[in-house]
N, C-alpha and C positions, 0 to 999 in steps of 0.2 A: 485429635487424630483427623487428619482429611478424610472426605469422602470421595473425592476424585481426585484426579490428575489432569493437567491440563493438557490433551491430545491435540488440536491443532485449534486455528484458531482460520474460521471459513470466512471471504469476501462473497457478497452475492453480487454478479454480476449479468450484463446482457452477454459477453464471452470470455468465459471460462479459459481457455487456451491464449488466448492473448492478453489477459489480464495475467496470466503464468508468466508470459515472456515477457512482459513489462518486467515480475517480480525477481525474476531468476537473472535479470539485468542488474538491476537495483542489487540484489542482494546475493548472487549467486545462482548454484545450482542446477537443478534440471527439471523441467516439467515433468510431467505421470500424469497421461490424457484417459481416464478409463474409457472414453469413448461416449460416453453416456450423459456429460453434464456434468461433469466432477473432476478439475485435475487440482493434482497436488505441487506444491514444491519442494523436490527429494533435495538432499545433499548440501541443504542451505544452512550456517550454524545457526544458533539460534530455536526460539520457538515456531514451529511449522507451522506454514503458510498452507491454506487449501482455496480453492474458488468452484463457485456453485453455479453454474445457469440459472437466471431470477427472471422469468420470463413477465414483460412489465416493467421492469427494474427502474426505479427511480433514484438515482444518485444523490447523495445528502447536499444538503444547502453550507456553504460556511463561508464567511460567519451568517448566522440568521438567527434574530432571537424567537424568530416563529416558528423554526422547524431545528428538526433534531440532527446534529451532525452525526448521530450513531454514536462513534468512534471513530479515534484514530489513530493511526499507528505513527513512535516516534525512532526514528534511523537514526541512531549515532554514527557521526562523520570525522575523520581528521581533519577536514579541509572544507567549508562549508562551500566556498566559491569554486571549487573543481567538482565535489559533487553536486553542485546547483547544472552546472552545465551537465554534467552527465545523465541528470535526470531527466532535465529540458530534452536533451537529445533521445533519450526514449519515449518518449512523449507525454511527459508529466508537464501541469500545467501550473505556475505561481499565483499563489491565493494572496499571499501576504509578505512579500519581499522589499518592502518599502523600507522598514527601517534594518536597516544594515547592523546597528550598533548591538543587537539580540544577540543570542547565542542559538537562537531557533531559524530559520525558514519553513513556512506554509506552504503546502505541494497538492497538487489532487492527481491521483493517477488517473490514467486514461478511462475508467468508467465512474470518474468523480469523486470515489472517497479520499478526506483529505489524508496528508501524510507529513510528517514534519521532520528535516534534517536538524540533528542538532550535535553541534560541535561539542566533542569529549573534552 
């Protein structure tokens, strides 16, 4: 028997609100700003997204075998080369796009954690 359930799963970022709208691009949905350092992403399917104000915030290295990439999250896509541009255009940045022949793409959203498209 579990002992918990898994309620959201939190980004620590330098902004909170636009690290929303990045996700709510990507994936849907609608921000929820409580005003305070904490928005969520409502209406998105899926496991819920939340983002934290990390005042300091240092974004993960990837690849680096010296420091730790955290986590990252992986986006299943129909279309890897339409949603590459889609992402690009919100402002995600290519970690790892060189070899085309994968069924993955490497992404880092705008406060640097990575993310990975990968074709269903």
């Amino acid at each position: 028997m579990p002992i918990a359930t898994l309620g959201t799963v939190v980004l620590d970022c330098p902004d909170p609100v636009a690290l929303g709208r990045f996700y709510a691009g990507v994936l849907g949905g609608e921000i929820e700003d409580d005003g305070d350092g904490w928005v969520s992403l409502g209406g998105a399917a899926g496991t819920p997204l939340s983002f934290q104000v990390s005042p300091g915030f240092v974004p993960p290295k990837w690849p680096a075998p010296d420091a730790s990439q955290q986590f990252h999250l992986d986006l299943t896509v129909d279309d890897l080369d339409a949603a590459e541009k889609d992402v690009l255009a919100l402002g995600a940045t290519a970690l790892d796009v060189d070899d085309r022949t994968r069924s993955y793409r490497v992404y880092a959203d705008p406060a640097g954690h990575p993310f990975c498209l990968c074709a269903c």
